[in-house]
C-alpha positions, -999 to +999 in steps of 0.1 A: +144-050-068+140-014-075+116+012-066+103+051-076+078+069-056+051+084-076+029+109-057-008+107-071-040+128-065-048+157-045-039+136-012-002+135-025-008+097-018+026+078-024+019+054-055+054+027-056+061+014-087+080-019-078+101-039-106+121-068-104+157-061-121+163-091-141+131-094-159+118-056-160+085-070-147+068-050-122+038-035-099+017-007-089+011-008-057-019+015-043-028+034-077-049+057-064-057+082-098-034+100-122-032+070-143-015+086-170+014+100-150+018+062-137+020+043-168+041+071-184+067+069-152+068+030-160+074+032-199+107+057-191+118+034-170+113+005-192+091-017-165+061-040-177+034-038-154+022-070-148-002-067-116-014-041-091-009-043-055-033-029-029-027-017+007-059-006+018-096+005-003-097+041+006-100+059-025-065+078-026-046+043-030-074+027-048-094+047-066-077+042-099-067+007-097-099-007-112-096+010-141-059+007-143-066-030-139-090-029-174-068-006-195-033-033-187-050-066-188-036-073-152-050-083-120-058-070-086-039-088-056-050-073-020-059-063-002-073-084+030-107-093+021-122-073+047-114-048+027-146-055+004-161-030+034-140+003+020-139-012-017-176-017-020-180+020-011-155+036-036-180+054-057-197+068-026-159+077-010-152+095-049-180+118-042-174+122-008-137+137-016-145+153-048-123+125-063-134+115-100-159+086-101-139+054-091-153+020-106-156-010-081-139-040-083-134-074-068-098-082-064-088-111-087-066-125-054-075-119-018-046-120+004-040-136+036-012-129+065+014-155+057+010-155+016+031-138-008+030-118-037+053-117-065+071-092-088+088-104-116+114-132-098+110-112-071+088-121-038+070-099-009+056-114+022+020-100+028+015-093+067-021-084+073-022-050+096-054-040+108-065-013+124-066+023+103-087-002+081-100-042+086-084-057+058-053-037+054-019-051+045+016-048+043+041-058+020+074-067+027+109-078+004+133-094+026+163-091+009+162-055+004+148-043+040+117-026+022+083-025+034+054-011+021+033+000+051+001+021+029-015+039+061-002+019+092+028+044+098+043+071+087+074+092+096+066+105+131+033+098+132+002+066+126-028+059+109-064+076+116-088+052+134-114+070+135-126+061+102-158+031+105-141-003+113-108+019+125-097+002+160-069+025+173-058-005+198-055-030+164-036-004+147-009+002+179-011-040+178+000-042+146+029-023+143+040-037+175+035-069+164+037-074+130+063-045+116+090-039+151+101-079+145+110-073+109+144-053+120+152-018+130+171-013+102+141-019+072+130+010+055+092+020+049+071+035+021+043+054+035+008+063+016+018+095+026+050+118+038+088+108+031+104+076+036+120+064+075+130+030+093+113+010+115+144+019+143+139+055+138+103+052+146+110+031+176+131+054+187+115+090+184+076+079+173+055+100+198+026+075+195+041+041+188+078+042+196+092+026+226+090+053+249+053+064+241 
């Protein structure tokens, strides 16, 4: 499986375009707007998009996915369906940010902790992480020690809870819980910020690392 990091809207919000090798099939995960600079980065590259992935429903990872969703023919998968609270609201959360108008949608697969999600011949585990939002979720590909984390971490630093249905104590939970078992040697995409490992984080993470 390969990856590109494609940084969309005026959050600088980490779009991943995820492909499986052998069939050139791929994803979008958390398309948050500039649609145009997404679907051109997959037609250089050669990939078919045949789904979108979602993290979270704040606007900057999916504000554009609905629309995306229409213009490919593919469907939504994730996030968590608590996230129906932050989806719901992405018109309201498009004003609120000065953020073009964002369409809702329902998401043509919930996902559950435990499921998975595929790419091509390729397959993520789905490891629901609540706590900067209810129904968010991480994705995870085994073989190559990549995970997705959308808001949960970041280099150096977490996820707001302050945001309504944020539960800073959830959010320390899951990362504890949920991401520290998968290895210390798995890398991480961020929504935000450059890439780092889950044992770099343990070991220097002011707010979550071992020491904090």
């Amino acid at each position: 499986m390969k990856y590109r990091i494609i940084p969309v809207t005026p959050f600088e919000q980490n779009c991943t375009l995820l492909w499986c090798t052998e069939t050139m099939k791929g994803a979008l995960v958390d398309p948050g707007g500039d649609l145009e600079r997404l679907t051109d980065a997959a037609a250089r590259l050669g990939v078919h998009v045949e789904k979108i992935l979602l993290t979270h429903g704040h606007i900057d990872h999916a504000g554009g996915a609905g629309e995306l969703a229409q213009q490919l023919g593919v469907p939504i998968e994730g996030p968590q369906r608590e996230e129906s609270f932050w989806i719901d609201q992405l018109a309201a959360q498009s004003r609120s940010f000065g953020f073009p108008p964002a369409q809702t949608f329902t998401p043509d697969r919930w996902l559950e902790d435990g499921d998975t999600v595929s790419v091509g011949k390729e397959t993520l585990q789905v490891l629901h992480t609540p706590g900067h939002t209810p129904g968010h979720v991480v994705f995870f590909h085994a073989p190559s020690k990549l995970a997705l984390v959308g808001d949960v971490l970041f280099a150096g630093s977490i996820g707001r809870t302050d945001f309504p249905r944020g539960s800073h104590p959830a959010l320390i939970d899951s990362i504890r819980r949920k991401l520290w078992p998968l290895g210390d040697d798995v890398e991480f995409i961020s929504g935000h910020g450059p890439m780092s490992t889950f044992g770099d984080e343990r070991r220097s993470n002011p707010f979550v690392g071992d020491n904090a």
